[in-house]
N, C-alpha and C positions, 0 to 999 in steps of 0.2 A: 823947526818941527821936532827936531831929535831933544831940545831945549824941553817943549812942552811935553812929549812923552816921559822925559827924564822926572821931571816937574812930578806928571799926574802920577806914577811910578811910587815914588818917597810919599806920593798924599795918601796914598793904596795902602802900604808897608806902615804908616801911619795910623790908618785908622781898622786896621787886622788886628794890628799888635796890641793896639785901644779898646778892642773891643774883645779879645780872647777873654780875660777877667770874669765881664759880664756874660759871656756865652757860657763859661764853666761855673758859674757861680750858682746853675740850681742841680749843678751833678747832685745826686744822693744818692751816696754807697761808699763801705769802705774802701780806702783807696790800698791796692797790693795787699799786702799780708797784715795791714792793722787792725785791730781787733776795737779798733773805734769805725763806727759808723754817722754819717752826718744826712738828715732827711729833713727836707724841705716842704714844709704844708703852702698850702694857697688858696687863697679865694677864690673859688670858679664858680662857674656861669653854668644854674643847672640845666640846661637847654642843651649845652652843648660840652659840658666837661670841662672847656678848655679854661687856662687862667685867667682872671678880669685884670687884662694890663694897670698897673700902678694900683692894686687891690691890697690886702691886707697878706701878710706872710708872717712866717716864722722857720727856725732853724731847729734840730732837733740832734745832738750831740749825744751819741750814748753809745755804753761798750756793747758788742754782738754777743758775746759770752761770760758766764762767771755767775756765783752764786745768788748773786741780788743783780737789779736790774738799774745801771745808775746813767744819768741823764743830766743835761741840761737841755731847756728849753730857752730862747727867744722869740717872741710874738711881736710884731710893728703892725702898726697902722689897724687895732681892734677896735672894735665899740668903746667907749670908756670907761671906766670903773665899774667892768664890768666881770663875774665872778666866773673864771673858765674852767676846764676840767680836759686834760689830756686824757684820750683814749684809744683803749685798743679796739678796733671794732672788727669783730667777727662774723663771718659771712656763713653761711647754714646753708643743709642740702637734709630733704628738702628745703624748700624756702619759709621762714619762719620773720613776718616782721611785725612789729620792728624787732631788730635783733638786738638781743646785749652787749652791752659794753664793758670790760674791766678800766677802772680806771687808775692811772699811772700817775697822777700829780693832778691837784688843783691850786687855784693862787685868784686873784683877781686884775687886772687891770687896771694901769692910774690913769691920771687925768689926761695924758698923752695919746692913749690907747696901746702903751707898751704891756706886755708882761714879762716877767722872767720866772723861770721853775725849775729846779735843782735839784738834785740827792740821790735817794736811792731808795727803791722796793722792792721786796719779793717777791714775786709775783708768781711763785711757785709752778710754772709753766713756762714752758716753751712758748716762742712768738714766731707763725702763725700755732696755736694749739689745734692738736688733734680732733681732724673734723671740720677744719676750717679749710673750705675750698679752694682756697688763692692760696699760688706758691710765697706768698711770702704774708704779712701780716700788714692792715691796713691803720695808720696811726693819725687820728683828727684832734685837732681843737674844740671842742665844742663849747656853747657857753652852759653851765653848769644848768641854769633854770632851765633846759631843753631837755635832761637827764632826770626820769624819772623811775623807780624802783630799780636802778638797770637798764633803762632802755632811752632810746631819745625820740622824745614825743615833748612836743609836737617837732614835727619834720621840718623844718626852715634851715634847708643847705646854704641862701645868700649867708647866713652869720657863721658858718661852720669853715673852719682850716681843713682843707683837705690833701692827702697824701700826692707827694709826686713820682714816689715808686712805693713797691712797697719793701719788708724789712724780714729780716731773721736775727732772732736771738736766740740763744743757745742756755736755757736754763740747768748749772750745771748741779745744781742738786737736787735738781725737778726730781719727783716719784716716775 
């Protein structure tokens, strides 16, 4: 008996320590005092918010503060060759929709349905900007043909990356 407890014990301590990885791996936020931040989008399910298990994602790599705004992005498992547009989407009081968008990078998707998006912009603001009712700033994927004048119309959230928290950036030579 002490044999099999011992046993199931190590299988436990086993599959804990196997699985921490995958538990931490959709943290998004800087970790301590580093002035990089990392924020994770997702496919969700508009019924109920939550993430579509084995859905599309991507990683969002960029500093919290400093005079331009710089980033990498990674996107898995999108539409394919398909043309996207990283955004800042701003929330309004009153309610004003659809609401605008600044956008931060665009690029398209290969045949894989990967995309990657890099560099830097200025974005002359703070992230969330003033006026924007969420404590922190909401950042989606979108696909570009959904983005019209500024705005995302027509509304089809199944194609859209959505935040899994949200962010602050510190624009430090904003007006």
């Amino acid at each position: 008996m002490k044999k099999i407890l011992a046993i199931s014990l190590v299988i436990l301590m086993v599959l804990v320590i196997g699985a921490t990885p995958v538990l931490a791996a959709g943290k998004s936020a800087p970790a301590g005092k580093s002035k990089i931040g990392h924020l994770y989008l997702y496919a969700k399910d508009p019924a109920t918010w939550e993430i579509v298990p084995g859905g599309a994602w991507g990683k969002l790599k960029y500093n919290t503060s400093g005079p331009v705004f710089q980033y990498v992005f990674n996107g898995k498992k999108l539409m394919k060759n398909t043309e996207y547009s990283l955004v800042y989407y701003r929330d309004y009081v009153p309610e004003v929709w659809p609401h605008p968008v600044t956008i931060i990078a665009q690029g398209k998707s290969n045949a894989g349905g990967n995309i990657h998006l890099g560099g830097k912009v200025d974005l002359g603001k703070d992230l969330p900007e003033p006026g924007d009712v969420n404590a922190g700033a909401k950042i989606w994927l979108v696909p570009t043909y959904h983005i019209t004048d500024g705005l995302i119309v027509p509304w089809l959230p199944t194609e859209i990356l959505f935040e899994k928290t949200l962010i602050t950036y510190d624009d430090t030579d904003a007006p």
